[in-house]
PyMOL Python script that loads the backbone (N, CA, C, O; Angstrom):
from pymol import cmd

cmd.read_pdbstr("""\
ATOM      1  N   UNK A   1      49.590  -0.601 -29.687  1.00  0.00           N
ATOM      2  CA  UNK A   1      48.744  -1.291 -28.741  1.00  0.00           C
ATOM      3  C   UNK A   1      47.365  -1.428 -29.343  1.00  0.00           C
ATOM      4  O   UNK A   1      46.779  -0.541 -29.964  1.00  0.00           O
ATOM      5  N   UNK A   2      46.947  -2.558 -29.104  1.00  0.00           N
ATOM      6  CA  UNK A   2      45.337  -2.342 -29.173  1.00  0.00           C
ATOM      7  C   UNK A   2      44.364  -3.161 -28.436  1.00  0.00           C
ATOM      8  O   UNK A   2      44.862  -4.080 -27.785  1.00  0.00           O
ATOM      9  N   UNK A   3      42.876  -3.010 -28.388  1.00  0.00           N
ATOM     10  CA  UNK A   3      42.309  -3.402 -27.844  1.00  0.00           C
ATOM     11  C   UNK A   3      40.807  -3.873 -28.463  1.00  0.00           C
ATOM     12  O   UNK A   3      40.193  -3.480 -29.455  1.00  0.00           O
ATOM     13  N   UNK A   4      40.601  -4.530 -27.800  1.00  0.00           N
ATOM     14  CA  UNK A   4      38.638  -5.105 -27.985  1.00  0.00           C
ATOM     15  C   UNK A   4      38.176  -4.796 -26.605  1.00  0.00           C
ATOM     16  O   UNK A   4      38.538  -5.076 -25.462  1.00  0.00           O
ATOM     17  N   UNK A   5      36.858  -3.833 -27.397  1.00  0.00           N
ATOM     18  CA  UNK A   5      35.490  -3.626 -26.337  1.00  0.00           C
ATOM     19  C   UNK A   5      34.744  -4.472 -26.882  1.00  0.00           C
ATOM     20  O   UNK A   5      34.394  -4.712 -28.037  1.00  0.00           O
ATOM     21  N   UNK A   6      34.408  -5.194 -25.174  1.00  0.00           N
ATOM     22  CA  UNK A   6      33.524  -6.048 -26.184  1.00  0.00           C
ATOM     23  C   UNK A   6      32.269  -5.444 -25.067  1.00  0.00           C
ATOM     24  O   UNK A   6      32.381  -5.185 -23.868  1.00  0.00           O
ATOM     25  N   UNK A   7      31.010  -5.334 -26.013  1.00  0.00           N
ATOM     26  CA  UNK A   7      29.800  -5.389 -25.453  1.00  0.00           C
ATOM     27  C   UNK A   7      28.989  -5.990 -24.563  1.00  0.00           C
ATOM     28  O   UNK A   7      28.589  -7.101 -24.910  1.00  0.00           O
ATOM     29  N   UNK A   8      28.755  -5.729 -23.889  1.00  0.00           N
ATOM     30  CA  UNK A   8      27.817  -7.492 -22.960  1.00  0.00           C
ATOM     31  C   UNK A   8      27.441  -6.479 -22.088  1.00  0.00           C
ATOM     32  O   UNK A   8      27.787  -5.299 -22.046  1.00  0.00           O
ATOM     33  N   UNK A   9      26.221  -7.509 -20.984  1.00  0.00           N
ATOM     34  CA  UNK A   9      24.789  -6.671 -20.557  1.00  0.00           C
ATOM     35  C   UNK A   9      25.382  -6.039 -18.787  1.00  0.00           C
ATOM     36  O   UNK A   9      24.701  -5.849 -17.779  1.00  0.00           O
ATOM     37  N   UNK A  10      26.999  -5.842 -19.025  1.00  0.00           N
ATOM     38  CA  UNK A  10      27.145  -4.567 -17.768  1.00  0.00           C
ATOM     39  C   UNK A  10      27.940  -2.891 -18.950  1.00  0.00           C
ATOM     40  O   UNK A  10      28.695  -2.083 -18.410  1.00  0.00           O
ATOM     41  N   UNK A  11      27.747  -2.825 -19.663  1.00  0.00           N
ATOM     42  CA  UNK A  11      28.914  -2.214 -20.398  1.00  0.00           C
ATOM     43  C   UNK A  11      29.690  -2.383 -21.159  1.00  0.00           C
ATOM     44  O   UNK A  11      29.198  -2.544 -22.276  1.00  0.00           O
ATOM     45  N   UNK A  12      30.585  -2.425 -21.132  1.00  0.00           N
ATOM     46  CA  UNK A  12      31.623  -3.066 -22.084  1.00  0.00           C
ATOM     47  C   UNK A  12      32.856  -3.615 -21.008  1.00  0.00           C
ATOM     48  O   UNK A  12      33.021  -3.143 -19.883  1.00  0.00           O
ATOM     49  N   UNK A  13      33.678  -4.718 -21.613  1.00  0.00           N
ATOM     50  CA  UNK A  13      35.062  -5.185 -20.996  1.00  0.00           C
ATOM     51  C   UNK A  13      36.290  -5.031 -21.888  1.00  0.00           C
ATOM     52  O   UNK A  13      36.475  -6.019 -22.598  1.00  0.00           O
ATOM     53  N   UNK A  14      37.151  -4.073 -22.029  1.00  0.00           N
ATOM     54  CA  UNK A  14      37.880  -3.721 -22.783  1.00  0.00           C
ATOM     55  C   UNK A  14      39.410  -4.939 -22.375  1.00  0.00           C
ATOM     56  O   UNK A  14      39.952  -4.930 -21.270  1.00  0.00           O
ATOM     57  N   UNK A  15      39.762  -5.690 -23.307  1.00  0.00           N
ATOM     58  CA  UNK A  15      40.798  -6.415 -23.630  1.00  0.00           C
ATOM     59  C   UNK A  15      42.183  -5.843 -24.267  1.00  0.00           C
ATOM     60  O   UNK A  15      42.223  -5.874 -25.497  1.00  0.00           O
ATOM     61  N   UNK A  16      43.479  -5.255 -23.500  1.00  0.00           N
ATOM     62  CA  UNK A  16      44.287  -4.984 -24.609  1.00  0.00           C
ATOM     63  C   UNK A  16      45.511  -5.327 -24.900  1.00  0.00           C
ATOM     64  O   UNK A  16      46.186  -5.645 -23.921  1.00  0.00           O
ATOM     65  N   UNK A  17      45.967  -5.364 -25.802  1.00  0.00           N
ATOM     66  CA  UNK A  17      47.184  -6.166 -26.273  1.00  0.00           C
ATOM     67  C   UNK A  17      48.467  -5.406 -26.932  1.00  0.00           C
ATOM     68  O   UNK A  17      48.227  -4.305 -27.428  1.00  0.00           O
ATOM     69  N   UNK A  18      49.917  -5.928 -26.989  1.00  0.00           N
ATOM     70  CA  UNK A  18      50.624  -5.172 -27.714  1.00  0.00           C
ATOM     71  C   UNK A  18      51.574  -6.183 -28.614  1.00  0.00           C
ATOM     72  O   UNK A  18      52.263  -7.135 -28.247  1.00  0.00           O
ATOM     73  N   UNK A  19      51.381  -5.695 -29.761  1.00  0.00           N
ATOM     74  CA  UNK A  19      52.023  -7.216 -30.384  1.00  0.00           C
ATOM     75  C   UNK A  19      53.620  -7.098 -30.421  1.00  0.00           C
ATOM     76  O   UNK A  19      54.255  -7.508 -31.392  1.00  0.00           O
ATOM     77  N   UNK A  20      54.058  -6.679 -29.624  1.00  0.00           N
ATOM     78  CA  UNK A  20      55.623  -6.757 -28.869  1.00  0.00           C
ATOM     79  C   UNK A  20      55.515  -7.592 -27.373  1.00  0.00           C
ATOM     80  O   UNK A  20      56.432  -7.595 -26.551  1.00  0.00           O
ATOM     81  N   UNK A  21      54.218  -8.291 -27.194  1.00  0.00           N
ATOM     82  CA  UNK A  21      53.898  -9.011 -26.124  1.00  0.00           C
ATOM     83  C   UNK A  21      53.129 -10.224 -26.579  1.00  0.00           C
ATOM     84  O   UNK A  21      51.902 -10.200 -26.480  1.00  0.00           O
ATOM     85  N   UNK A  22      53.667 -11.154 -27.011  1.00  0.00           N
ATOM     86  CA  UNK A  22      52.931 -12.639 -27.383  1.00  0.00           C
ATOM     87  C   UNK A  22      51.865 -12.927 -26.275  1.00  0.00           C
ATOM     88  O   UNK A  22      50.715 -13.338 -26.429  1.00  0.00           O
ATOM     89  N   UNK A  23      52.388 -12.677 -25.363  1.00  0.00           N
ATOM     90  CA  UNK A  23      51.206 -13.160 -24.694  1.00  0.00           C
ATOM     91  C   UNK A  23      49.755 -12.825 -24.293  1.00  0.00           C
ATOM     92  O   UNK A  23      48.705 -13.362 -23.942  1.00  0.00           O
ATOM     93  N   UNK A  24      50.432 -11.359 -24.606  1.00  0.00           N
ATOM     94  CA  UNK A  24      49.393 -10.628 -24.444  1.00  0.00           C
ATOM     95  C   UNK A  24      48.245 -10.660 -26.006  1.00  0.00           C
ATOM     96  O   UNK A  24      47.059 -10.332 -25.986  1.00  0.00           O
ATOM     97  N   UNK A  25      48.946 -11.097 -27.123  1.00  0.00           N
ATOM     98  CA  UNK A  25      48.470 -10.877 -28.096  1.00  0.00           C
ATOM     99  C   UNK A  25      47.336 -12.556 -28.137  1.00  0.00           C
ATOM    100  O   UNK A  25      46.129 -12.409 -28.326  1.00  0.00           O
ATOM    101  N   UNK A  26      47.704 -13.466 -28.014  1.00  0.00           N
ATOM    102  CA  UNK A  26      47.440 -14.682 -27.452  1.00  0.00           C
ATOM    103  C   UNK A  26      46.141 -14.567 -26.378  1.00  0.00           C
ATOM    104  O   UNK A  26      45.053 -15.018 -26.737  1.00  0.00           O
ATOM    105  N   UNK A  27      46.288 -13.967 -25.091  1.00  0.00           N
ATOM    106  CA  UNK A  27      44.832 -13.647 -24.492  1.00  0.00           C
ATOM    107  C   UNK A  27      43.663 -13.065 -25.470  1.00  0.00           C
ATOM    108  O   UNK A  27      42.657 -13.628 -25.900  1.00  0.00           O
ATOM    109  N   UNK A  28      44.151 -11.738 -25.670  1.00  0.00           N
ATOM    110  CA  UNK A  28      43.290 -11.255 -26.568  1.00  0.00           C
ATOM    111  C   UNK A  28      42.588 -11.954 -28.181  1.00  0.00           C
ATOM    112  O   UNK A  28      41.534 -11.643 -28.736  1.00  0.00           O
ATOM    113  N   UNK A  29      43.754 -13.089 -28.651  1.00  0.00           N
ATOM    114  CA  UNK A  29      42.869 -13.893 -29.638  1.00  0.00           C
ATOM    115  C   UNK A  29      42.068 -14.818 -28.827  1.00  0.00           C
ATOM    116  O   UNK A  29      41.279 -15.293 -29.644  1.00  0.00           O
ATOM    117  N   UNK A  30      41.866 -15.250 -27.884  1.00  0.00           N
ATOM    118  CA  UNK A  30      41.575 -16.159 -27.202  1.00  0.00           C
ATOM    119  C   UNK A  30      40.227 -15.654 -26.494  1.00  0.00           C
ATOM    120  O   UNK A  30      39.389 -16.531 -26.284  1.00  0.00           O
ATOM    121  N   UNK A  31      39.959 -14.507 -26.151  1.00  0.00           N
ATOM    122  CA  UNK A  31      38.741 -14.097 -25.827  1.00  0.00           C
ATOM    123  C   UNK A  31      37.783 -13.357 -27.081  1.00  0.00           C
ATOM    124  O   UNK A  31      36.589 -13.063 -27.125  1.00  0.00           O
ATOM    125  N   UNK A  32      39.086 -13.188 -28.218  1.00  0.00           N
ATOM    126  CA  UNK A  32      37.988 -12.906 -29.199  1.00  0.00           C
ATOM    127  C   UNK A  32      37.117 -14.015 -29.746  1.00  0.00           C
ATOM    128  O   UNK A  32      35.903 -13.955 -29.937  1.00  0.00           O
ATOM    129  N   UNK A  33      38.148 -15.317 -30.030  1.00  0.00           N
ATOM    130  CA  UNK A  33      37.488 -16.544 -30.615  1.00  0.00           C
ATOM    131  C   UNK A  33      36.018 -17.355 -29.787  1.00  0.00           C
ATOM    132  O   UNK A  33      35.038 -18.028 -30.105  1.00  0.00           O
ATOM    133  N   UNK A  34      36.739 -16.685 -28.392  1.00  0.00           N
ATOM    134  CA  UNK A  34      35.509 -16.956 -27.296  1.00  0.00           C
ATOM    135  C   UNK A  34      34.202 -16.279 -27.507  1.00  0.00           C
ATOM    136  O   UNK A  34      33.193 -16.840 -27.080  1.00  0.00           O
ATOM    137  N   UNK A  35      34.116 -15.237 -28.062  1.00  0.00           N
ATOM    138  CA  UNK A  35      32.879 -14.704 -28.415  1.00  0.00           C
ATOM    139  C   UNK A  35      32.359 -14.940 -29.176  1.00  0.00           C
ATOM    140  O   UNK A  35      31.146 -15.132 -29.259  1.00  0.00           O
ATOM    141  N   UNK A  36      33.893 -15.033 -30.658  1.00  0.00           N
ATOM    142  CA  UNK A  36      32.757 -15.263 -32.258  1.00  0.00           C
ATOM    143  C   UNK A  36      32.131 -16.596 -31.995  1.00  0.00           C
ATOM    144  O   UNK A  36      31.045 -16.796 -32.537  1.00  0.00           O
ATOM    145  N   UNK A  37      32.686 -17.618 -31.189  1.00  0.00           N
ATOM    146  CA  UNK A  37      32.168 -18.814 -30.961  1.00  0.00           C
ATOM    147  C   UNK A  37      30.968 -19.001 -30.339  1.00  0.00           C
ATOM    148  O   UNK A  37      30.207 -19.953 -30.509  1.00  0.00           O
ATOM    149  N   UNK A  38      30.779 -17.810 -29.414  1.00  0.00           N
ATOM    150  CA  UNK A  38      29.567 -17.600 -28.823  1.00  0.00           C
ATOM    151  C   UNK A  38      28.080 -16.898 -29.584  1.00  0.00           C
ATOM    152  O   UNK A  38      26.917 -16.993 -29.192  1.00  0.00           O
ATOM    153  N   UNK A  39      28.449 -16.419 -30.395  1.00  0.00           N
ATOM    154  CA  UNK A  39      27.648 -15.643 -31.913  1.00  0.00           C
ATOM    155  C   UNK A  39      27.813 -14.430 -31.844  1.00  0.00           C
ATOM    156  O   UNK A  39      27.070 -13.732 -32.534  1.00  0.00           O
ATOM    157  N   UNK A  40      28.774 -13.820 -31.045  1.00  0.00           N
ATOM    158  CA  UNK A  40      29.093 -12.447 -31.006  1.00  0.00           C
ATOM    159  C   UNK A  40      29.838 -11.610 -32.601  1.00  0.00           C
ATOM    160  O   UNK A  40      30.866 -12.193 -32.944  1.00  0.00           O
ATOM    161  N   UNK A  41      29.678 -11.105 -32.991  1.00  0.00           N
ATOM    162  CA  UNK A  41      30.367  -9.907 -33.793  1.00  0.00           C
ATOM    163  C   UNK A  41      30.827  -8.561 -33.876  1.00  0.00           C
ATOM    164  O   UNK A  41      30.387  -7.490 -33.459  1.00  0.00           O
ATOM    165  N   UNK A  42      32.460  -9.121 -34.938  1.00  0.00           N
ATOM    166  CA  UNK A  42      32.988  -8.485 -34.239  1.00  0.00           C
ATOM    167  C   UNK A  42      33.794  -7.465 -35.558  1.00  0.00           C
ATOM    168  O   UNK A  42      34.045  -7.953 -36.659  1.00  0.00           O
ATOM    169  N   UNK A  43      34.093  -6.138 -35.232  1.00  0.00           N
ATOM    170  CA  UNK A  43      33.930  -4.955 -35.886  1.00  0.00           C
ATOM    171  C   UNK A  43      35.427  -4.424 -36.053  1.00  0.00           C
ATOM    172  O   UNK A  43      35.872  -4.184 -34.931  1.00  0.00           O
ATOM    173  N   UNK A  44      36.279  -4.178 -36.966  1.00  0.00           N
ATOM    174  CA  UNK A  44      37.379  -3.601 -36.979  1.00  0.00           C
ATOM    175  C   UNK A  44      37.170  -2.177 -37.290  1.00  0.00           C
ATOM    176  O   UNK A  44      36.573  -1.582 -38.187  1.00  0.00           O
ATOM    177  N   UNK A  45      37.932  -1.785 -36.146  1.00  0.00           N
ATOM    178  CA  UNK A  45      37.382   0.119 -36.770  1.00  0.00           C
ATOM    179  C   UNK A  45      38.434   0.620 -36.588  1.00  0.00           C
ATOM    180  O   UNK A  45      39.276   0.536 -35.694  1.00  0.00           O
ATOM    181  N   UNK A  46      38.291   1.546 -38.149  1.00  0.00           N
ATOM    182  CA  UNK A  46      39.255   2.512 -38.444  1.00  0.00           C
ATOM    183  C   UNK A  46      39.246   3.646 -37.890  1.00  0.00           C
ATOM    184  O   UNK A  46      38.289   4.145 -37.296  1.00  0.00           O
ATOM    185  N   UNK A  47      40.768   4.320 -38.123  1.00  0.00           N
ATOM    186  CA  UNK A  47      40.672   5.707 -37.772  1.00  0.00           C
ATOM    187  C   UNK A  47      39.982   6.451 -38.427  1.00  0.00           C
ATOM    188  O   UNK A  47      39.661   6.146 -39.575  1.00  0.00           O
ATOM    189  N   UNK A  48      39.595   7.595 -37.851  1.00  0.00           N
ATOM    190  CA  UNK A  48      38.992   8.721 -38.078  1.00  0.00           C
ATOM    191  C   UNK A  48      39.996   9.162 -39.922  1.00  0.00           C
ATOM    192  O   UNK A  48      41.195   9.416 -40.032  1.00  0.00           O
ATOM    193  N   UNK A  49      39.025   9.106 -40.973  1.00  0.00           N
ATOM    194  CA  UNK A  49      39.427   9.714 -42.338  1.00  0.00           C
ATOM    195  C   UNK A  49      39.673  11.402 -42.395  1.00  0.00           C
ATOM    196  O   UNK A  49      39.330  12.086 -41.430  1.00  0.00           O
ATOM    197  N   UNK A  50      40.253  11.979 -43.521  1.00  0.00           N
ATOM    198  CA  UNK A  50      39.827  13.116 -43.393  1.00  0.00           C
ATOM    199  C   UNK A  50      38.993  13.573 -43.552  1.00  0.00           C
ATOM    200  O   UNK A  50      38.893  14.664 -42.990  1.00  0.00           O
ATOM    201  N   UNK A  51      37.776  13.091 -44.427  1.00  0.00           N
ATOM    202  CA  UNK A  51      36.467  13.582 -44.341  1.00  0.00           C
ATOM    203  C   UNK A  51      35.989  13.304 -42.681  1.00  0.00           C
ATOM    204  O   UNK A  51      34.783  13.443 -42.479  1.00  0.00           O
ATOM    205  N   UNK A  52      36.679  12.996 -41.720  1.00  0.00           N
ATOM    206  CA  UNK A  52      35.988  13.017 -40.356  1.00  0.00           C
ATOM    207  C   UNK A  52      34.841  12.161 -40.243  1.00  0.00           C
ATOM    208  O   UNK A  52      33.887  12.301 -39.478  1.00  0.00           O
ATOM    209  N   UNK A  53      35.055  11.204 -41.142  1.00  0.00           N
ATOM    210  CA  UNK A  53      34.360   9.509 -41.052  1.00  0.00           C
ATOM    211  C   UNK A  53      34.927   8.803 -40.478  1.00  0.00           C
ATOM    212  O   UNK A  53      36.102   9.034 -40.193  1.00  0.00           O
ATOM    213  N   UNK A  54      34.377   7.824 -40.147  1.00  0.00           N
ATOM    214  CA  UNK A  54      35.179   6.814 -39.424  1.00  0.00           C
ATOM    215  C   UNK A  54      34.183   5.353 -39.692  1.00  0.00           C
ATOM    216  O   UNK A  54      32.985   5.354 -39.410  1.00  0.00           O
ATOM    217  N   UNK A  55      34.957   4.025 -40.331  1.00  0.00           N
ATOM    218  CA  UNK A  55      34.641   3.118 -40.793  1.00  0.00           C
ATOM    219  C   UNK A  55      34.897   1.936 -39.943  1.00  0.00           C
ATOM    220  O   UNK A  55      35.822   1.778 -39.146  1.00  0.00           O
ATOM    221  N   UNK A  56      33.647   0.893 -40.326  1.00  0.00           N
ATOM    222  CA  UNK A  56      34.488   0.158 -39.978  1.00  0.00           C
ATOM    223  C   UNK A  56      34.399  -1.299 -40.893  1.00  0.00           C
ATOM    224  O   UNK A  56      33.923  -1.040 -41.998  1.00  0.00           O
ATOM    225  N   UNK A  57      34.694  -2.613 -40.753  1.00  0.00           N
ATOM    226  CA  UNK A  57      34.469  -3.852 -41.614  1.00  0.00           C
ATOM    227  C   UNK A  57      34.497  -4.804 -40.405  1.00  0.00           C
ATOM    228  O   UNK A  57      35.119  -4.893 -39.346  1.00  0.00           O
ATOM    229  N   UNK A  58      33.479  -5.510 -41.096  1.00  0.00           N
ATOM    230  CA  UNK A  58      32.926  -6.995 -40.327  1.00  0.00           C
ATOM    231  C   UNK A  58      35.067  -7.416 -40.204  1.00  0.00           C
ATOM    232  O   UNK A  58      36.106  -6.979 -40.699  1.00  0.00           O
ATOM    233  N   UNK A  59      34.708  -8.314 -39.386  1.00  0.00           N
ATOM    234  CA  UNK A  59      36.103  -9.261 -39.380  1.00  0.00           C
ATOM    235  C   UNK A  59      35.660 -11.081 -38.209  1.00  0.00           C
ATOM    236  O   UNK A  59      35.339 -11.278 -37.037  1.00  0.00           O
ATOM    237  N   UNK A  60      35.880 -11.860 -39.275  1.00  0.00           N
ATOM    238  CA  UNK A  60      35.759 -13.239 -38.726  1.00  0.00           C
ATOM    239  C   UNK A  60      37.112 -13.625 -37.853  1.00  0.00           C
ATOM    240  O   UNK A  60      36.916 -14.448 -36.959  1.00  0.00           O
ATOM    241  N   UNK A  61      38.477 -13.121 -38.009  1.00  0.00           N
ATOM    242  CA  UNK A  61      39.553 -14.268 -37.943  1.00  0.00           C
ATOM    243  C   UNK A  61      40.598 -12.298 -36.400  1.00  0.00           C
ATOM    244  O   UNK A  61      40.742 -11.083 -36.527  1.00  0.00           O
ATOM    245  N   UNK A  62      40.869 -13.176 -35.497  1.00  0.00           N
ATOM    246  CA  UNK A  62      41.792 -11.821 -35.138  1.00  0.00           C
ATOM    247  C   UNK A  62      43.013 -11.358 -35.945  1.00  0.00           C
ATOM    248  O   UNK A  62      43.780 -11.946 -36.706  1.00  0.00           O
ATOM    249  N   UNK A  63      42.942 -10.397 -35.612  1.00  0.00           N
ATOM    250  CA  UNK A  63      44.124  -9.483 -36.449  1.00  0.00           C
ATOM    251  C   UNK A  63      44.962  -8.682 -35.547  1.00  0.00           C
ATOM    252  O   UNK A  63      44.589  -7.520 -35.388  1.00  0.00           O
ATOM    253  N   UNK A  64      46.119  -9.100 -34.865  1.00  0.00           N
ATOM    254  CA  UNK A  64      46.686  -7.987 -33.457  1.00  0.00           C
ATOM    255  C   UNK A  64      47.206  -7.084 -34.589  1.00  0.00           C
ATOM    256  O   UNK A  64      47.524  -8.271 -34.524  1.00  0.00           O
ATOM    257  N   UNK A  65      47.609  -6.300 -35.503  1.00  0.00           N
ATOM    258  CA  UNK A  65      47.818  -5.360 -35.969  1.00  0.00           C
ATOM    259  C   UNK A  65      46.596  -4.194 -36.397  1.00  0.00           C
ATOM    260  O   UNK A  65      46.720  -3.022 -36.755  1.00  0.00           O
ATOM    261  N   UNK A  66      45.194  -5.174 -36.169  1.00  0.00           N
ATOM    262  CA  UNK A  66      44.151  -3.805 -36.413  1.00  0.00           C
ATOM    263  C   UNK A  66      44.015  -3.575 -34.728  1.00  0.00           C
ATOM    264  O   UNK A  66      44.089  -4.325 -33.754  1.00  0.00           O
ATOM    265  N   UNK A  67      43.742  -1.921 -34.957  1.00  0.00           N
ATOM    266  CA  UNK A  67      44.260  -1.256 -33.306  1.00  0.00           C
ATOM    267  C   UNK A  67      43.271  -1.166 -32.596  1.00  0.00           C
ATOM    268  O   UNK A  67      43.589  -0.548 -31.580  1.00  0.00           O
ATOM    269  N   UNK A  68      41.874  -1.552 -32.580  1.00  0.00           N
ATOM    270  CA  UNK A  68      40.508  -1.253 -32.565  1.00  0.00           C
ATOM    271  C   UNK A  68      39.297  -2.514 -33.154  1.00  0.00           C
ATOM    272  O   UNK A  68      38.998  -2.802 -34.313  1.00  0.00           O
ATOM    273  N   UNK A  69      38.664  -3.216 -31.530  1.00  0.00           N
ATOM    274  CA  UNK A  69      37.940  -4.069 -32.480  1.00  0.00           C
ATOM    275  C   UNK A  69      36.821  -4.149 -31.145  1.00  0.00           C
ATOM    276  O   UNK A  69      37.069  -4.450 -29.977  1.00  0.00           O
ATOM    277  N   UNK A  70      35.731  -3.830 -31.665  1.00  0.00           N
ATOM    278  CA  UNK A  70      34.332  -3.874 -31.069  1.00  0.00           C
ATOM    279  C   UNK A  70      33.581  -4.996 -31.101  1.00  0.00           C
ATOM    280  O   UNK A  70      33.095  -5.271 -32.198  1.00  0.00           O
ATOM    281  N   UNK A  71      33.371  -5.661 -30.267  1.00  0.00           N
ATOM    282  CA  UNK A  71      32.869  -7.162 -30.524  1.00  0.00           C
ATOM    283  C   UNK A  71      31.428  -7.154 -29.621  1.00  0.00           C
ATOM    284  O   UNK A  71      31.539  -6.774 -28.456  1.00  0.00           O
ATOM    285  N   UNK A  72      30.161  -7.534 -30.075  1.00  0.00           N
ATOM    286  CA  UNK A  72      28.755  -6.910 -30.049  1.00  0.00           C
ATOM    287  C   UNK A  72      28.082  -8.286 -30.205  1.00  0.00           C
ATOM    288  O   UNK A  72      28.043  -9.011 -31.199  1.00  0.00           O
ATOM    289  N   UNK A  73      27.442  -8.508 -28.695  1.00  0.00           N
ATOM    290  CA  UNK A  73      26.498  -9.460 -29.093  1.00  0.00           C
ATOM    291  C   UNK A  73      25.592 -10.061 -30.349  1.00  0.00           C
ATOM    292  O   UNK A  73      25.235  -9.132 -31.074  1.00  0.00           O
ATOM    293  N   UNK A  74      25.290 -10.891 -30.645  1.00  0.00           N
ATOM    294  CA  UNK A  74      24.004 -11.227 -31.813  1.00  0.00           C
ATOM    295  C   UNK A  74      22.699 -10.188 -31.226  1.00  0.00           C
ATOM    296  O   UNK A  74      22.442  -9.903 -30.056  1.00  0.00           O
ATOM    297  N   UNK A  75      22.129  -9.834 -32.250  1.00  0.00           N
ATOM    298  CA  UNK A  75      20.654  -9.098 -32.351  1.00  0.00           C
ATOM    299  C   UNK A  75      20.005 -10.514 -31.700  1.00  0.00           C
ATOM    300  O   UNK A  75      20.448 -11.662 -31.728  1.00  0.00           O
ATOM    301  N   UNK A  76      18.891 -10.016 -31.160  1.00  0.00           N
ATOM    302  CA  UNK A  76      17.376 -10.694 -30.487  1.00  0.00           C
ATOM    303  C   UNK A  76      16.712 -10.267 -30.966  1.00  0.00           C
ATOM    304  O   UNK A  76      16.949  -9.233 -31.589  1.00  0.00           O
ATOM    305  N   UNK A  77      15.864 -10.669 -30.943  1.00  0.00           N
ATOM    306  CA  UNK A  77      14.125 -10.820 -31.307  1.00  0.00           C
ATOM    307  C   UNK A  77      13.308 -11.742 -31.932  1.00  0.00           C
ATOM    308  O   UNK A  77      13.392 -12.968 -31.851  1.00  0.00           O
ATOM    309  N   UNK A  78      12.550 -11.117 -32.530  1.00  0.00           N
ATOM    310  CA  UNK A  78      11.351 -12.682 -32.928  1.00  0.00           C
ATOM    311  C   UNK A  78      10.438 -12.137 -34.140  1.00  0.00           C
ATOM    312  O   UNK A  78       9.575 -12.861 -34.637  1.00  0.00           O
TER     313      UNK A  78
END
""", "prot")
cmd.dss("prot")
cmd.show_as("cartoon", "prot")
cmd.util.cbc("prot")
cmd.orient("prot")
């Protein structure tokens, strides 16, 4: 299973999907593309390493096999 938190100004709205469910996998590309389109970015994060790090990498395109994806408004300011 996985899911996207995505960030925005109540909290977060967590999206999740199981890619033994097309459709479900289908919503979830569909609100991701809705964000990157919006200028949002969005974060694939790994599990916890054994050094007890935890990584993550930019990602442009969805991926229903990464299990974890944080999607974070654009920075503001001036």
């Amino acid at each position: 299973m996985g899911m996207l938190k995505i960030m925005d100004g109540h909290g977060h709205t967590e999206v999740k999907w199981d890619v033994e469910d097309p459709a479900s996998v289908e919503k979830a590309r569909e609100v991701f593309q809705h964000r990157i389109l919006a200028g949002y970015h969005a974060y694939a994060v790994a599990p916890i390493d054994t050094a007890g790090q935890r990584k993550g990498a930019v990602i442009k395109e969805f991926d229903p096999t990464v299990e974890r994806v944080v999607i974070a408004p654009p920075m503001a300011g001036g």
